[in-house]
N, C-alpha and C positions, 0 to 999 in steps of 0.2 A: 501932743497934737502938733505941735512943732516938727517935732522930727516926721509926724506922717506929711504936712505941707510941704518939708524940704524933699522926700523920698519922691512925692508926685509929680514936683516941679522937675527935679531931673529925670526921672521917666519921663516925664514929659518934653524936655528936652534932647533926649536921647531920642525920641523917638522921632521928632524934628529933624534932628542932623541926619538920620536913615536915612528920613523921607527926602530930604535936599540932596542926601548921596542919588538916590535911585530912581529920582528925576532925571539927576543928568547922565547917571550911566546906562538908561533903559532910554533911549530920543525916540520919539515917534516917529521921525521922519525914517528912520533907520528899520520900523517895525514896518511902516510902510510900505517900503521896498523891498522888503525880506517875502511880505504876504502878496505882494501883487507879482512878483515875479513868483513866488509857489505857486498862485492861480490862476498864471496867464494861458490864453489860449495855446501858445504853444507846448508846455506841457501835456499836452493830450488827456488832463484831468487823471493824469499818474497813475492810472490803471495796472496794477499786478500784471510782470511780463510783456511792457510793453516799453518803446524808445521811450516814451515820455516819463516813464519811472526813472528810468536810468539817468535821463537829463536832470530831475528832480535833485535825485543821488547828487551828483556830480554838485550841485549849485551849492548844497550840505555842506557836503566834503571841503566845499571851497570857503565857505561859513567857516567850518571849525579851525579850517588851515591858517584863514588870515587872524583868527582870533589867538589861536596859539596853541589850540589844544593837543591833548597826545591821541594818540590812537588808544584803542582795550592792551590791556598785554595780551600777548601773543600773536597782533593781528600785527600787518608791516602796511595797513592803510586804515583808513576807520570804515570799511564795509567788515561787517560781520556775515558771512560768505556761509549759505544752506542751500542746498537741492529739495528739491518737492516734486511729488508724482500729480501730474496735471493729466486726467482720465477725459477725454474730449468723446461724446454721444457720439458715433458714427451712424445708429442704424439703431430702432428699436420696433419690433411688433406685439400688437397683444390682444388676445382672446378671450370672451369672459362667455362660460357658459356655450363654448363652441363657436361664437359671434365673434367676427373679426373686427375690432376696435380701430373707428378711423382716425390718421396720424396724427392728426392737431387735438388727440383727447386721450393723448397718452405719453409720459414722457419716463424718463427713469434718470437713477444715479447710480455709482458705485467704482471704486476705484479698479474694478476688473469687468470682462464681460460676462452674465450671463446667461442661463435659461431655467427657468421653470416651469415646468408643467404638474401641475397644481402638488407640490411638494410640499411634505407636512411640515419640513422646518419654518414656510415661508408665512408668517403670523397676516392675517388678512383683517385689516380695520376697515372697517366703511364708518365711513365721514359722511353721515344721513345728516339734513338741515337743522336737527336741532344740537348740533353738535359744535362744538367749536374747532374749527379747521384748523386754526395757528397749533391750538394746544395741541389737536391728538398728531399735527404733522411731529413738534418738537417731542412730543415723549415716544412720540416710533423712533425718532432720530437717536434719540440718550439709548435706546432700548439694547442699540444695536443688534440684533437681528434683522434680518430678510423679512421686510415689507412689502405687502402691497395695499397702498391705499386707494380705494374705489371714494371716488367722492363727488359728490351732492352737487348739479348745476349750479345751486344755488350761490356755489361757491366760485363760479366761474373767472370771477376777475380778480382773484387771489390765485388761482389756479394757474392762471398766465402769467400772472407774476412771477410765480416762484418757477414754473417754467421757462420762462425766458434766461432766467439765470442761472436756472442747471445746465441752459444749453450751453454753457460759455462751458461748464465743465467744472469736473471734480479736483480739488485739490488734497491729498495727504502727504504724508512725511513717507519717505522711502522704508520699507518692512513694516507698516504699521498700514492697513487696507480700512477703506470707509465702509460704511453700513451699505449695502445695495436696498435700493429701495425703489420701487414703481410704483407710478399714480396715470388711474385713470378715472378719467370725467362719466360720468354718468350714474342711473337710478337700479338699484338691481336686487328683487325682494331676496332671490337666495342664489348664492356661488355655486352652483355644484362641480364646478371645474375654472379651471386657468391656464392659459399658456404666454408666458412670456418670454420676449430673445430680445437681449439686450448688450449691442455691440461698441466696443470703446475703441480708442487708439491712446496710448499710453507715454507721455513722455518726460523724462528727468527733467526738469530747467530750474537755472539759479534765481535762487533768493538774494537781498540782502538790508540786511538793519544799517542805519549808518551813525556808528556811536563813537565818543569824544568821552576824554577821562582828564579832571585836573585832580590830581593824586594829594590826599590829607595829609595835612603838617603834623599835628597829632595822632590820629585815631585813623592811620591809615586801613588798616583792614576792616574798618566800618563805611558800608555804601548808603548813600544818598542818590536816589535816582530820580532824573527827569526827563519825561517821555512825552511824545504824541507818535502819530502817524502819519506818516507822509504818504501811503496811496490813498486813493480816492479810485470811482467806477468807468473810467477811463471815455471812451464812445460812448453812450448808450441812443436810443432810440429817440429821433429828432422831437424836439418841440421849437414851433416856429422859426423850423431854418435851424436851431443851433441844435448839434450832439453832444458837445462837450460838457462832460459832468465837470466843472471845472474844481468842487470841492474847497471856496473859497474857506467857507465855516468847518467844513466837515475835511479835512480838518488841517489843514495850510497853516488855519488860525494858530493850532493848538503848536504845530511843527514852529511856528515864527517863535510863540514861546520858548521854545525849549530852543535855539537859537539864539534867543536873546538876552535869559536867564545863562548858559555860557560865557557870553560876553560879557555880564557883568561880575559870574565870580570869580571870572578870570583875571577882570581889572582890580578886582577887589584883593584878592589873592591871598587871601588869609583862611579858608574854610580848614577845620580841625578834620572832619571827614572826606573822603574819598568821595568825589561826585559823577555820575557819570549821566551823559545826555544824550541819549538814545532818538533818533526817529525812526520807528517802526515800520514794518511792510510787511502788507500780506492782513490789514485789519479786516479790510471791506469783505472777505473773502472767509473770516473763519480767526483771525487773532492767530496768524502761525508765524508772524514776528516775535510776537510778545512769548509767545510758546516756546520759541528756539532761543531766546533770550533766557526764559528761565532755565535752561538746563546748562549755560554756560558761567551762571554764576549763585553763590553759594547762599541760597536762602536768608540764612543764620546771621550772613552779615550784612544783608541790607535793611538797614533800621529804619529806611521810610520811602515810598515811593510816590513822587507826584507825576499824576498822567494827568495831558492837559487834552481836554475834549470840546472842540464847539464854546471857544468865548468871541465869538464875534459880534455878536450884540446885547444888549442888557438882558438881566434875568428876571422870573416874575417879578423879582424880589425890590429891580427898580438900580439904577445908576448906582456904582461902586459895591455893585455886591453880585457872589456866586453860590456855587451850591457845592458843595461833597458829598458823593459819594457812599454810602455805605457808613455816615459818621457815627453811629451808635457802637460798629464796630469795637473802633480804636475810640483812646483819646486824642489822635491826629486833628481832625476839627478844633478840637479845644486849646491845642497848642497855638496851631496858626490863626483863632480867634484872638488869642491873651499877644499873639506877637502887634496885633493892630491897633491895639488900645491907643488911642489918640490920634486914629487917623477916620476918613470917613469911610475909610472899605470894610463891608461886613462879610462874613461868611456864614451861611447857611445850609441844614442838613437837606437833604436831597428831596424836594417836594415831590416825587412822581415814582413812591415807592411800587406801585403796578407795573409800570418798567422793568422793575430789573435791572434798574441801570450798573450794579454794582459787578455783574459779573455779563457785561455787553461791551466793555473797554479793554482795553490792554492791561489793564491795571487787573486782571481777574487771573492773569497767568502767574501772577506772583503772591498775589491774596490766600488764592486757595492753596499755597505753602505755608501762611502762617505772615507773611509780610501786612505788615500796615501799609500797604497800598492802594490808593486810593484817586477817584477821578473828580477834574476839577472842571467846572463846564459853566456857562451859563444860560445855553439852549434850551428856549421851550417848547420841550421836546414834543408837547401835546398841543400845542398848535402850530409846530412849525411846515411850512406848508411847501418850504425851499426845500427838503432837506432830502437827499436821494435824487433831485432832481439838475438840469440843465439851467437853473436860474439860481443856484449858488455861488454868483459870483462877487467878485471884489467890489462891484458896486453898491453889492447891499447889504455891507458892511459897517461898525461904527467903531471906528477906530481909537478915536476918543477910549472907547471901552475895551479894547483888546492891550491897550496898552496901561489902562490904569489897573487891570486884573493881572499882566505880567507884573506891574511895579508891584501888588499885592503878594505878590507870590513870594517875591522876591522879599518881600520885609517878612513877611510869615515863615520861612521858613529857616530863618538865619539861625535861632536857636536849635536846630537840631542839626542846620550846616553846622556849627562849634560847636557839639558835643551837650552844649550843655541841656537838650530836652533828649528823651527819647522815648516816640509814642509806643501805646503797648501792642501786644501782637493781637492779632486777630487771628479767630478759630478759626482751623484748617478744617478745608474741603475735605468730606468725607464722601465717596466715592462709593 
């Protein structure tokens, strides 16, 4: 009984001395500055392809520079540099049953241009009212096949939604072409014919990720990853006077992390594994950061991946506690649970499994290889009312919380920085 009282007290004081480390090496004031200039107006809310990503980039770059970090190998700056085919709507018309379809009830996508006049490869869903819109849009989309969705006024103001954003345009990876798919609004007991022309304009523009490596003393060819995203929906459609999607929460927050979490294992400088600290681009959009991320590094050896999603203010769960992701997965959860024992931060499995939250973050492009990857958030995500919207910003924020969930991260995850945890893998995406 002795020795278990002596074993506690020093867990217990080990865990103390952490916590007094990563106090002072994680400052609020520091986290601060880092999230209010990611979600300042001038940014332009970092919109995929636009000046205000790039300034983004650059502020990163300047983050990792003064911290000390190295660039990936083989890069000679820490942008990780991809093209992508951007298919931009020029021109679409469409006919049902010989009736020519008026233009605001009809939109399309596809990374080519083309035409249909009622061809049999083209699969024709009608999305009648009692139907659910969101689902049968997303399994035309997985389907991949030539769509046309007819669909139900009912649905009118999801219909404009998702219109509005196709008009910004299609994004794919160069030799790899998106689903073409057309949707039109309205009621129509039977098809017996279709014509659609649907015209693009197509062009190459760069990407890029902007990631930082502090290289393992030990167990160098084992990776530890830490991620967010740094775009957000850049302009969008004014609400009282403001457009700017400024993407304080969604996700500055999560990009400050993983900014911050560098500076300290950097100070620290002892990690046994290889770490690298990624912020993503290209999420709002389809996850083709996180997508061109996995193909440049080697599954097998990355033993754990934390993406940081949305911790800008507490969780249902209440002050010093978040949620993961996907935790039934791995044992990931249960490691960075047992790393906190003695402090007041909890973590918790992911309450809003209807979501889908576990393959909707970046952390899905390395999951469904088999990585314990996994997302760390504290947004509630079912009643958050900011969230895609013009009033995301730094003010309505709690800072307090975004920086006690970094200091959490950072003690949670130390045993598997030195080697000595390693969560187990998670079943690979089957396709």
């Amino acid at each position: 009984m002795k020795k278990i009282a002596v074993i506690t007290a020093l867990l217990a004081v080990s865990t103390y001395s952490f916590g007094q480390d990563v106090n002072k090496l994680i400052d609020q004031d520091d986290v601060t500055r880092i999230i209010k200039t990611l979600s300042a107006d001038d940014m332009q809310g970092r919109g995929t392809f636009t000046p205000g990503i790039e300034k983004a980039a650059q502020f990163i770059e300047g983050e990792y520079k003064q911290a000390g970090l190295k660039p990936l190998p083989g890069n000679t700056g820490y942008r990780q540099n991809f093209t992508m085919i951007r298919s931009t709507p020029v021109k679409i018309t469409a006919a049902i049953n010989g009736k020519a379809m008026v233009s605001d009830s009809v939109f399309a996508s596809g990374s080519e241009s083309f035409t249909w006049a009622s061809d049999k490869d083209v699969q024709v869903v009608n999305v009648t009212a009692d139907k659910n819109f969101r689902q049968e849009y997303m399994s035309a989309q997985k389907s991949g096949k030539k769509t046309l969705l007819i669909v139900d006024p009912k649905f009118l103001s999801l219909f404009k939604r998702i219109r509005d954003y196709t008009l910004r345009g299609n994004v794919s990876f160069k030799g790899k072409t998106a689903s073409s798919m057309a949707f039109v609004l309205g009621k129509f007991d039977n098809i017996s014919s279709f014509d659609i022309s649907y015209e693009s304009k197509n062009e190459e523009l760069p990407l890029f990720n902007v990631a930082a490596i502090i290289p393992g003393k030990t167990k160098p060819d084992e990776f530890v990853v830490f991620s967010g995203h740094y775009d957000h929906l850049g302009i969008i459609k004014a609400m009282e006077g403001d457009s700017i999607a400024n993407g304080a929460d969604d996700d500055a927050s999560g990009t400050t992390a993983v900014i911050s979490l560098a500076k300290y294992y950097k100070k620290l400088n002892n990690n046994a594994r290889t770490l690298i600290f990624v912020a993503f681009t290209a999420e709002e959009i389809g996850e083709y950061g996180s997508q061109y991320f996995a193909t440049q590094v080697d599954p097998d050896k990355v033993v754990a991946m934390f993406n940081i999603e949305m911790i800008g203010k507490a969780s249902k769960f209440g002050q010093n506690s978040a949620f993961i992701t996907g935790f039934d997965r791995s044992n990931f959860g249960t490691i960075l649970q047992n790393n906190l024992k003695g402090t007041k931060f909890e973590f918790h499995p992911d309450p809003y499994p209807d979501q889908d939250l576990f393959y909707r973050s970046d952390n899905a492009s390395l999951a469904e290889k088999g990585v314990p990857a996994h997302t760390i958030s504290t947004d509630q995500i079912d009643i958050d009312k900011l969230y895609h919207t013009v009033k995301d910003e730094f003010s309505t924020l709690d800072v307090n919380n975004i920086t006690s969930t970094i200091r959490a991260i950072a003690l949670s995850s130390r045993t598997i920085v030195s080697g000595q945890d390693t969560p187990t893998r998670v079943p690979k995406l089957e396709r």
